[in-house]
SELO-30761 format. One record per residue (C-alpha): x, y, z; residue number from 0. Coordinates in steps of 0.02 Angstrom, whole numbers, plus 50000, padded with zeros to 5 digits. Example, Ala and Ser with C-alpha at 12.3 -4.5 7.8 and 13.67 -1.06 7.14 Angstrom:
BEGIN
NODE/x/y/z/pos
NODE/50615/49775/50390/0
NODE/50684/49947/50357/1
REM end
This chain:
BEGIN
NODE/x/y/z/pos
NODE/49855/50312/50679/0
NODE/49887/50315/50506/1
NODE/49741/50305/50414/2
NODE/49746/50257/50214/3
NODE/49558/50245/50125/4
NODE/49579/50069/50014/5
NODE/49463/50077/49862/6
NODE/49407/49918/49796/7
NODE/49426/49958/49631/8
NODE/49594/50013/49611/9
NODE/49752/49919/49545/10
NODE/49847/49809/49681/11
NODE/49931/49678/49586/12
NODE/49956/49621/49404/13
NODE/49832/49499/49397/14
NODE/49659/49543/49453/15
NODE/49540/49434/49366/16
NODE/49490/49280/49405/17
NODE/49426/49115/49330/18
NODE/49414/48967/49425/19
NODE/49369/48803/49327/20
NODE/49268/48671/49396/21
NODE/49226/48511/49343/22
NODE/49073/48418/49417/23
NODE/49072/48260/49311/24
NODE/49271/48221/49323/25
NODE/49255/48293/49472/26
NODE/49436/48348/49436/27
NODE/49409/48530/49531/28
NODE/49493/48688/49484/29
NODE/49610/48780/49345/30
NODE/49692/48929/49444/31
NODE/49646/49091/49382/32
NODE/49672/49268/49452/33
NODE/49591/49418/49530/34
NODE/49499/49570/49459/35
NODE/49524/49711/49609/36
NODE/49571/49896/49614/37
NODE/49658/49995/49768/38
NODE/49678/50162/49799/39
NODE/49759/50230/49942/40
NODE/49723/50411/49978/41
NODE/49800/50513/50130/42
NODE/49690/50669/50184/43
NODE/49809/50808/50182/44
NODE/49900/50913/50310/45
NODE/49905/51089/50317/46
NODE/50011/51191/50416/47
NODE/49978/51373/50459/48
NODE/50098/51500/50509/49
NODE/50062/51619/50669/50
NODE/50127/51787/50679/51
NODE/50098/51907/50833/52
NODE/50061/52094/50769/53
NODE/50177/52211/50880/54
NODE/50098/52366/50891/55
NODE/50209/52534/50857/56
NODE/50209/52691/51009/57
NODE/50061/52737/51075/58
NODE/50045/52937/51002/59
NODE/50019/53066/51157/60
NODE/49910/53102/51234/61
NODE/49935/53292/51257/62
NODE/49894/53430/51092/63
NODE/50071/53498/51026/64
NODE/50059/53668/50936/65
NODE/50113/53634/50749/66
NODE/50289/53722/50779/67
NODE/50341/53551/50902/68
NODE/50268/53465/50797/69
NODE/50372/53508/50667/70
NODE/50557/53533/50738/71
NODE/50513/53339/50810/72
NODE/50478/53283/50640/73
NODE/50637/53369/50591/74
NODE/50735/53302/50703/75
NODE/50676/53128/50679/76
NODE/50721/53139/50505/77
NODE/50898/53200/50513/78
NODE/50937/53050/50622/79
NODE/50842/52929/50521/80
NODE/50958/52971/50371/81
NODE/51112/52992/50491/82
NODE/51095/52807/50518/83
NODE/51042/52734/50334/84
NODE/51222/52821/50305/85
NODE/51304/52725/50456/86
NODE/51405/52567/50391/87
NODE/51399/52473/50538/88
NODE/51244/52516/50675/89
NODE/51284/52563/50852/90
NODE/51129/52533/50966/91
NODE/51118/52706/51047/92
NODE/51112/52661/51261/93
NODE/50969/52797/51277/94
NODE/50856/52724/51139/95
NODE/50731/52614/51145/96
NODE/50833/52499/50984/97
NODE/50800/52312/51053/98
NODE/50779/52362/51219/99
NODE/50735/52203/51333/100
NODE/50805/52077/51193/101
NODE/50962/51997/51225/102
NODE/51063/51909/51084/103
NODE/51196/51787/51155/104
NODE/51333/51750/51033/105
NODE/51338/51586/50993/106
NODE/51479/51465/51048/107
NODE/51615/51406/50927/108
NODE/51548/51272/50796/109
NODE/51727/51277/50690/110
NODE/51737/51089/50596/111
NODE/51902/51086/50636/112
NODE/51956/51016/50832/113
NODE/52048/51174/50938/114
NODE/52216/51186/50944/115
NODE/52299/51067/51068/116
NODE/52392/51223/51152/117
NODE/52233/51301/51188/118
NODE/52114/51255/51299/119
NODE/51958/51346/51252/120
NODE/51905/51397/51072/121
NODE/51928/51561/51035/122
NODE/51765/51665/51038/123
NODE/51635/51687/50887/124
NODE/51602/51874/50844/125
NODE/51421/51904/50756/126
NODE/51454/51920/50580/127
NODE/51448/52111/50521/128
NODE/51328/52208/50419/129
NODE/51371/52181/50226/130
NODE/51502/52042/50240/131
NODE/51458/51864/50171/132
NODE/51489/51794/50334/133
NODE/51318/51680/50403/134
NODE/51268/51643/50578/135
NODE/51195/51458/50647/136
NODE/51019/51509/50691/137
NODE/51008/51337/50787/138
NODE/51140/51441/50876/139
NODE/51071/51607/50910/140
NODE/50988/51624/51081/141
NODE/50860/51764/51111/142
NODE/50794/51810/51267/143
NODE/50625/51930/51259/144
NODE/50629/52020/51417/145
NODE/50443/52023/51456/146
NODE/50475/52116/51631/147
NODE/50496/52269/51526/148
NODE/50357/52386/51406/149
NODE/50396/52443/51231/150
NODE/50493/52599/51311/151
NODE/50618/52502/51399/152
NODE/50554/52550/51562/153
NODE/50520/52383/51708/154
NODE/50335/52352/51731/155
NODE/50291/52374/51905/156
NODE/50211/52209/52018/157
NODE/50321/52102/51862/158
NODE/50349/51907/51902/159
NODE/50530/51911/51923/160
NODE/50598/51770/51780/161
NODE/50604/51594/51819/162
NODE/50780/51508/51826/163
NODE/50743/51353/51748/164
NODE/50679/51466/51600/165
NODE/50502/51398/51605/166
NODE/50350/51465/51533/167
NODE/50279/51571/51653/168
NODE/50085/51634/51661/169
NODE/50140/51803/51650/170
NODE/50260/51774/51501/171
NODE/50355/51637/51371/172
NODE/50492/51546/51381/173
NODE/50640/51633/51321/174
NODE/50636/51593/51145/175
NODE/50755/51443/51070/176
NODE/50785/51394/51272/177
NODE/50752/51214/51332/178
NODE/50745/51218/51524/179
NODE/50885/51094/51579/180
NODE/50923/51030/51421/181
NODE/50787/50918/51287/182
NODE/50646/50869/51379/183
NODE/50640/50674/51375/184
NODE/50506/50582/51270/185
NODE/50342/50557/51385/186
NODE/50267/50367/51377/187
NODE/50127/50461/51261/188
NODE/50233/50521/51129/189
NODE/50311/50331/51108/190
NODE/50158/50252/51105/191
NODE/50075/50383/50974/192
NODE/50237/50341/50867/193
NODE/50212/50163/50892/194
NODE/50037/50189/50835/195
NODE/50036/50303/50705/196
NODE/50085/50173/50564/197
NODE/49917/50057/50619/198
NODE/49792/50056/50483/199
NODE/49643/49965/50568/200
NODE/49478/49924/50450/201
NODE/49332/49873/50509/202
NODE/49206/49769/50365/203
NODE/49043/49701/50349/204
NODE/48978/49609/50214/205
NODE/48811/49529/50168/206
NODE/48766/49438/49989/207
NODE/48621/49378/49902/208
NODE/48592/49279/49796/209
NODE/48444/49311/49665/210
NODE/48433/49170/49567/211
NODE/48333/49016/49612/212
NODE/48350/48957/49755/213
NODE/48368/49130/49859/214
NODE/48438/49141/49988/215
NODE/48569/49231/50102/216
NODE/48781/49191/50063/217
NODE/48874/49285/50152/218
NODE/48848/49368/50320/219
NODE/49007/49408/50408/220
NODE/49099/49550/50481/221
NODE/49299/49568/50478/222
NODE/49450/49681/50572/223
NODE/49557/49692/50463/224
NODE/49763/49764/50543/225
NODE/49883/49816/50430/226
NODE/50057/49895/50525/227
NODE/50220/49933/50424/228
NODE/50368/50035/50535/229
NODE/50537/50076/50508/230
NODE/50600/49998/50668/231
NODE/50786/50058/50617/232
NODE/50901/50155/50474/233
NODE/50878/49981/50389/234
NODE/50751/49875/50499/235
NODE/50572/49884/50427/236
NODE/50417/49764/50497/237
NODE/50261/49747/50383/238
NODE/50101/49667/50455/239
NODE/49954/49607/50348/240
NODE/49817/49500/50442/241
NODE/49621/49505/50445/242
NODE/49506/49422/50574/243
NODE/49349/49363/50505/244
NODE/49184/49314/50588/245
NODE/49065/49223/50512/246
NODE/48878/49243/50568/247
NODE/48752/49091/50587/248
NODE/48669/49124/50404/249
NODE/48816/49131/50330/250
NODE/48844/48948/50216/251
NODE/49035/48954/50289/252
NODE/48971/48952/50476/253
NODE/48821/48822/50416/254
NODE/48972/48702/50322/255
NODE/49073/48705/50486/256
NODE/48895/48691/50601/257
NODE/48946/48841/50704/258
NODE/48863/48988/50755/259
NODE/49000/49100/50734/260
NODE/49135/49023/50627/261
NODE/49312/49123/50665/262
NODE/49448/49134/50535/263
NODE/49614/49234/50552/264
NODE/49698/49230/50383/265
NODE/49871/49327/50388/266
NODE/49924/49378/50215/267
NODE/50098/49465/50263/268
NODE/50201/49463/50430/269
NODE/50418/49505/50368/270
NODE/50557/49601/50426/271
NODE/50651/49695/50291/272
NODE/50833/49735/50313/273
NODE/50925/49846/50177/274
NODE/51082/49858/50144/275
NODE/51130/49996/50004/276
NODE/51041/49952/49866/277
NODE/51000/49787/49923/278
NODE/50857/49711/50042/279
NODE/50806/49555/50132/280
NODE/50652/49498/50161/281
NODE/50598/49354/50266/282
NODE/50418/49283/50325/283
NODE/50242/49276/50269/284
NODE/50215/49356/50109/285
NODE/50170/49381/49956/286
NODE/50254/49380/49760/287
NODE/50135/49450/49615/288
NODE/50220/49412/49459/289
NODE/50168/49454/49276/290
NODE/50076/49593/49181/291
NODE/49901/49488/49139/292
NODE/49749/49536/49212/293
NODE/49643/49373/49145/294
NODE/49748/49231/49195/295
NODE/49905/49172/49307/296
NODE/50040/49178/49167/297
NODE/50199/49194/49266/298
NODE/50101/49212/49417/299
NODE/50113/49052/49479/300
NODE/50231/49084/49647/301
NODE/50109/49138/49773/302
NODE/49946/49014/49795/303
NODE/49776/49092/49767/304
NODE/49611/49085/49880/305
NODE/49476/48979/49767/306
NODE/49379/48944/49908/307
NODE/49216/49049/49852/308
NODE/49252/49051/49671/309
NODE/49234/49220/49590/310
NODE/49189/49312/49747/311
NODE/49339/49321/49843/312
NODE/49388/49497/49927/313
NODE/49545/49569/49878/314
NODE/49629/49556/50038/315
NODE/49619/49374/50031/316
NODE/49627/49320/49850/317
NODE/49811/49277/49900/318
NODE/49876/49158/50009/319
NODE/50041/49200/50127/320
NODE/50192/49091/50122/321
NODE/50339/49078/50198/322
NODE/50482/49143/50089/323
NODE/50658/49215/50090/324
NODE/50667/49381/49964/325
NODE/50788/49488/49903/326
NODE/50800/49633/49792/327
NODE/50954/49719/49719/328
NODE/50933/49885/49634/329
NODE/51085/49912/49504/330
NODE/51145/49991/49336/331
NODE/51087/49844/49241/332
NODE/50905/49856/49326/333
NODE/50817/49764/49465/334
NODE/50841/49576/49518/335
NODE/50723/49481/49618/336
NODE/50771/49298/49699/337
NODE/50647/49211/49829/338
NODE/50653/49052/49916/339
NODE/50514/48941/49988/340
NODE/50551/48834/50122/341
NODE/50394/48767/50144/342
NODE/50253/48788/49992/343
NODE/50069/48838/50038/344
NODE/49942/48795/49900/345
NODE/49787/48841/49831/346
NODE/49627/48869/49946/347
NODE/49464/48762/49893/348
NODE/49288/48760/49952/349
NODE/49256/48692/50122/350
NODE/49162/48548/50105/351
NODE/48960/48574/50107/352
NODE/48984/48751/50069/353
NODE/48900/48850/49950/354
NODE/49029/48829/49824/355
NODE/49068/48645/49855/356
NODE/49059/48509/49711/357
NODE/49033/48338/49813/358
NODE/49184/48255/49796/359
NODE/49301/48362/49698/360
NODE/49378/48436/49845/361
NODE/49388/48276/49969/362
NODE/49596/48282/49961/363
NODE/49683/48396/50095/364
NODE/49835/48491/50061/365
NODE/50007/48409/50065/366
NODE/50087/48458/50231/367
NODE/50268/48468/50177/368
NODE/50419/48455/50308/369
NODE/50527/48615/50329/370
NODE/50672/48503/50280/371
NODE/50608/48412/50124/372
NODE/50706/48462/49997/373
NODE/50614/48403/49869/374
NODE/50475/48529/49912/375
NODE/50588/48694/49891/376
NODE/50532/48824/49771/377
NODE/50654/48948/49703/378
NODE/50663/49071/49558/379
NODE/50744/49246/49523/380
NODE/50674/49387/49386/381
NODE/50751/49529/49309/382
NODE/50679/49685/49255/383
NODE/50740/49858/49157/384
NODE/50656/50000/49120/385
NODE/50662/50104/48984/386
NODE/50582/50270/49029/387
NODE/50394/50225/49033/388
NODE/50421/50049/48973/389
NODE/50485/49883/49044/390
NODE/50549/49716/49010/391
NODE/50553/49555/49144/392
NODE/50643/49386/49147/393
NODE/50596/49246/49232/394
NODE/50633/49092/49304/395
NODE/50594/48949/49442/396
NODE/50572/48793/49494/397
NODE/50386/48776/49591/398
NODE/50250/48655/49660/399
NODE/50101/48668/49560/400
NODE/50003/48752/49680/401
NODE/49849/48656/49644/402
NODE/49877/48492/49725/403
NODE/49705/48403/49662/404
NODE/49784/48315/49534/405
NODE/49953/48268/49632/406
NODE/50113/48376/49715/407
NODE/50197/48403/49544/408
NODE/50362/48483/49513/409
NODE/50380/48590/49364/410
NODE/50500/48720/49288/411
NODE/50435/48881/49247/412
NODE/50514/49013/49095/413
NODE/50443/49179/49078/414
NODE/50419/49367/49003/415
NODE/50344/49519/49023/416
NODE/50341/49692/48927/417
NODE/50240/49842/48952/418
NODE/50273/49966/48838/419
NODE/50163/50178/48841/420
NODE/50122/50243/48697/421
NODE/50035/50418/48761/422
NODE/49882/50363/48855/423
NODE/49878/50195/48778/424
NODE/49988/50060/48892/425
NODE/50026/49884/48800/426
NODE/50038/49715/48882/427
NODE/50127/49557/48826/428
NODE/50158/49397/48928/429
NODE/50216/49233/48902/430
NODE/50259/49084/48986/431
NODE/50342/48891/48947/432
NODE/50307/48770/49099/433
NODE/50359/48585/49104/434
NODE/50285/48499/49165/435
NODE/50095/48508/49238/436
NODE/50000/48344/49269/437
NODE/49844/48319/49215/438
NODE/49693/48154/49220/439
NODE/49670/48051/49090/440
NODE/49562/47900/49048/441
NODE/49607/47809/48900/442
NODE/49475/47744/48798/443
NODE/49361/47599/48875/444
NODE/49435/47626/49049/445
NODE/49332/47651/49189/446
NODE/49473/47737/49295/447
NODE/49577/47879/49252/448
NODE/49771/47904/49273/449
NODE/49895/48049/49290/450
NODE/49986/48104/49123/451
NODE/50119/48252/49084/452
NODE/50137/48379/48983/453
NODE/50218/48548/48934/454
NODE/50106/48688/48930/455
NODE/50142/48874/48849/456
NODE/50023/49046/48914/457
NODE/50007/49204/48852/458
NODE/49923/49352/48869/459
NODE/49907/49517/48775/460
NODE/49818/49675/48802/461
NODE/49792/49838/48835/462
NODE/49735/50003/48941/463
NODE/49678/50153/48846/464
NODE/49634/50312/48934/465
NODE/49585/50453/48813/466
NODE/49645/50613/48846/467
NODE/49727/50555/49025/468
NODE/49547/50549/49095/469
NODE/49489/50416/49256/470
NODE/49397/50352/49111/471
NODE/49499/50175/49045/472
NODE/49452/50059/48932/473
NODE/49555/49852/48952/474
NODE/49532/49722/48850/475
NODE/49656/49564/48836/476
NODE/49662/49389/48745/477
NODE/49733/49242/48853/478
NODE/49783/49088/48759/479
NODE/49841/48912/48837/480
NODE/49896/48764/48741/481
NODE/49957/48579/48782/482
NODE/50128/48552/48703/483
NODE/50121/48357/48731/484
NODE/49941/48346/48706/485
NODE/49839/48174/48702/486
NODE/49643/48117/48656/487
NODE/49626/48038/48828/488
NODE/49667/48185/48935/489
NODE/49492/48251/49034/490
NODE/49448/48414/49112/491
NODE/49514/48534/48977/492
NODE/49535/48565/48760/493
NODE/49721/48570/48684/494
NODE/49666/48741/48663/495
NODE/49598/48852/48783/496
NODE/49571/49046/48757/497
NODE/49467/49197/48854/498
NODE/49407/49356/48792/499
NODE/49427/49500/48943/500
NODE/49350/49663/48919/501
NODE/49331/49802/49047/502
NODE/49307/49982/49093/503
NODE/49297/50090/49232/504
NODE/49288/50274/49278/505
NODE/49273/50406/49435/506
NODE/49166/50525/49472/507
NODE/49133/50663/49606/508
NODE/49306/50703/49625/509
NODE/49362/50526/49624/510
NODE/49262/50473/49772/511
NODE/49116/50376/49665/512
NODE/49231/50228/49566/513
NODE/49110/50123/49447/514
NODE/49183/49960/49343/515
NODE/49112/49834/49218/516
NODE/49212/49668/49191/517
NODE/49161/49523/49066/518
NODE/49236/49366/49020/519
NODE/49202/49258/48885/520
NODE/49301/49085/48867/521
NODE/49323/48934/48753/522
NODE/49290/48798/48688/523
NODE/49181/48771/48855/524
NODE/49084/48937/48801/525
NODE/49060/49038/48964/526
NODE/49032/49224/49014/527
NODE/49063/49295/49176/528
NODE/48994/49444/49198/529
NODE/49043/49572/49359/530
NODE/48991/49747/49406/531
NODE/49085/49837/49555/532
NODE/49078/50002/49619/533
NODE/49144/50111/49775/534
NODE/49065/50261/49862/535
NODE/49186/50356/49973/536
NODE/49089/50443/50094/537
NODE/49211/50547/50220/538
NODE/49396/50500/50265/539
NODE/49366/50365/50356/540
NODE/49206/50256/50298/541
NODE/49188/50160/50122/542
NODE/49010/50088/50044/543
NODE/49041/49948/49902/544
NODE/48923/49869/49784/545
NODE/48942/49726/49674/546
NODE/48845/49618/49569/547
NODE/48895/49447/49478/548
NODE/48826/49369/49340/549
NODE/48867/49203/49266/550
NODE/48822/49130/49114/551
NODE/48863/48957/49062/552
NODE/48821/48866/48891/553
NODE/48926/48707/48911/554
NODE/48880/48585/49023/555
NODE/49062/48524/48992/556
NODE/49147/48692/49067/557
NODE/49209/48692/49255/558
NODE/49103/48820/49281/559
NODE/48937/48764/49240/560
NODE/48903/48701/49425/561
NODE/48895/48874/49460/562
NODE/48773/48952/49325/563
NODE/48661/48979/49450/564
NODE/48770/49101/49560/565
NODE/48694/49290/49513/566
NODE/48741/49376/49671/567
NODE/48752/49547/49742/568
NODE/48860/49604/49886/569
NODE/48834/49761/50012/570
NODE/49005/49804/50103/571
NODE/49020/49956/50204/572
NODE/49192/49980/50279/573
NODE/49258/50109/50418/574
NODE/49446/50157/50400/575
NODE/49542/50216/50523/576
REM end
């Protein structure tokens, strides 16, 4: 199987942190925000070591020569040595012991050109000769060790007389570069171990506490996680991304649903790829990162995004799968991306009387759109060039919001991206016009609150510095949101919303030990979020994780503040294989 270690902290998508805003007294639920994660895929290596069999030279005699044989043999040993360094082409001498019991068949015609139609057999190859540029097919050269006879030529008496099929023999090998009756035909092992060798299987648990008042256990499940991607042809590939999780009795998902053991399968990616040139299809369950920002969904607003434990999501499932139609074309003028969505999924909230559940706010259920509504089809296409160690993207689509609290709006989304490396230091810039989102408001005096419009513009910009190329990087990034059409009455957020991101991370112990401090400070709701995650690699094949979360709310107004008291820490220990 092919076994990859996955390092929490490493880079897997653009976006990586995440906010989720939650509002208890509108009870108007969640702003979409996006994950902080790292992933590292390592592959142990492979080394291959070469065998060579030490063939000794002729035994010396056993009998004392006087010094005058000695010497006219030496003599004579040298003349013909020299007689043949002068020789332009050898001649194997039929008395000497020159190759004896190797045979070298010539090998049959391999001419590119088809034989002459008045002949009916190719003409016959000669062995290229000694100083001539001419070159010999090793694939073609067949050479038969004789093992029936010693160093001197002479048989060796009691010898197994050869096989005729050419097999191995426990007296002797197989004639070297011979295949007994022709390739030997792929055993029902060897297909399955190819069929298996591109499984990744990982096997999780995870238990988290949390510290502040009341205490008490979160989370207490355990997860097999399968991830499979094949070539199946030239052009055919099949990716595989799912994750079975099992929720224990203690755990407050299990509790919400009243079961002992709560089960959950929750499939990220299942597509077929088919590629064509520079061009490839993709179809099925997947998933579309878009943008640059690490502290808030800017252009990422195509795939949905897994709210339903607020900050404390794992990687693998901070995304939600849906189907789409993608295709990529790879060309002078840079790379174009188009996807369509036949069906939108949207975000994933709390379960109700779960530990991260605001009574009421999440009472509505998903829309469950037709596969031939029309009205529900998301589109868009991007463009990107690079410029050596910098980029530039284009964006745009037509999308459901993804959050559906408020209502199934349609909106238009227009967006940008750079990155631009200066040295160690990379810059980030993002920006994005979207029109329009829907939002509640309750004008003044009125007890119940409506649905208004209106355009909203996002940016981020930031940057990661490592000095001197070290494991050691420093992020920090300033997201900004504002309401274009903006009125008094509208509840649940400011015209003006902005978040401070600052971060760094390092390795140690030859990269096996991965340590990373995030905070997050946002207004005008004034909020920190502070998070602490690390990663201990402790052979191939088995992972330990730690992380710790601190909130800190000042506002009783922020969508946040029903969770101030959520300081947790989180044990994982995961075995790769």
């Amino acid at each position: 199987m092919n076994r990859t270690h996955t390092n929490a902290l490493d880079v897997e998508s653009p976006s990586r942190y995440a906010t989720s805003a939650f509002d208890a007294s509108q009870l108007l639920a969640v702003a979409e925000g996006s994950r902080f994660s790292l992933l590292e895929d390592r592959e142990s290596p492979y080394a291959v070591e070469d065998e060579f069999e030490h063939v000794p030279g002729c035994p010396t005699p056993l009998q004392t020569r006087s010094m005058k044989t000695v010497a006219i043999s030496l003599l004579a040993l040298g003349v013909a040595f020299g007689a043949c360094a002068q020789s332009p082409e050898p001649v194997a001498d039929q008395g000497s012991d020159f190759l004896e019991g190797v045979v070298i068949d010539p090998p049959t015609e391999t001419s590119p050109a088809a034989p002459a139609a008045s002949s009916d057999t190719a003409p016959a190859a000669s062995l290229p000769g000694q100083g001539t540029d001419a070159t010999a097919d090793l694939d073609d050269l067949e050479i038969d060790i004789d093992s029936n006879v010693d160093h001197d030529g002479n048989a060796i008496p009691d010898a197994p007389a050869p096989r005729a099929d050419g097999e191995r023999t426990a007296d002797g090998p197989v004639a070297l570069g011979q295949e007994p009756d022709g390739p030997a035909p792929a055993t029902e092992d060897g297909v399955l171990s190819a069929w298996l060798d591109p499984l990744r299987v990982s096997l999780k648990h995870e238990t988290s506490y949390k510290f502040a008042s009341p205490k008490r256990v979160v989370n207490n499940r355990s997860s097999v996680r399968v991830e499979y991607s094949k070539p199946l042809t030239s052009n055919l590939y099949l990716r595989l991304d799912t994750k079975l999780n099992l929720h224990q009795s203690n755990d407050h998902r299990a509790k919400a649903k009243d079961e002992d053991l709560f089960r959950e399968l929750v499939t990220r990616e299942a597509y077929l790829q088919n590629s064509f040139g520079n061009t490839s299809f993709r179809i099925g369950y997947q998933i579309l990162p878009w943008g640059v920002s690490e502290g808030g969904a800017i252009t990422d607003e195509v795939s949905p995004r897994n709210s339903a434990e607020f900050f404390f999501i794992p990687l693998e499932e901070s995304r939600v799968g849906q189907p789409m139609l993608v295709t990529d074309h790879f060309g002078d003028a840079g790379q174009w991306t188009a996807f369509f969505v036949p069906k939108p999924g949207y975000n994933k909230y709390p379960d109700r009387g779960s530990e991260y559940d605001i009574p009421g706010a999440f009472d509505k259920n998903a829309p469950d759109d037709d596969w031939d509504n029309a009205g529900t089809y998301e589109f868009g296409a991007r463009w990107k060039r690079s410029f050596g160690k910098n980029d530039i993207s284009l964006m745009a689509a037509r999308l459901i919001d993804n959050d559906y609290l408020v209502r199934q709006q349609r909106f238009r989304m227009y967006g940008l991206t750079a990155n631009v490396a200066i040295d160690n230091l990379l810059l980030r810039a993002e920006v994005a016009l979207k029109q329009p989102r829907a939002y509640f408001a309750r004008p003044a005096g009125a007890s119940d609150v409506s649905i208004v419009e209106s355009d909203q513009f996002d940016s981020s910009f930031g940057f990661d510095y490592s000095p001197g190329g070290r494991a050691l990087t420093y992020s920090a990034e300033v997201v900004l949101s504002r309401l274009l059409d903006w009125r008094n009455d509208i509840v649940g957020r400011e015209r003006d919303e902005y978040s401070l991101v600052g971060s760094v991370r390092n390795r140690f112990f030859n990269d096996d030990l991965t340590l990373s401090w995030l905070t997050i400070y946002s207004k005008p709701y004034t909020r920190f979020q502070h998070r602490f995650l690390s990663s201990y690699l402790i052979d191939d094949h088995s992972t330990v994780y730690f992380e710790l979360f601190f909130p800190q709310e000042r506002d009783e107004r922020s969508g946040t503040w029903p969770y101030r008291d959520q300081k947790q820490f989180v044990i994982r220990y995961q075995y790769q294989f």
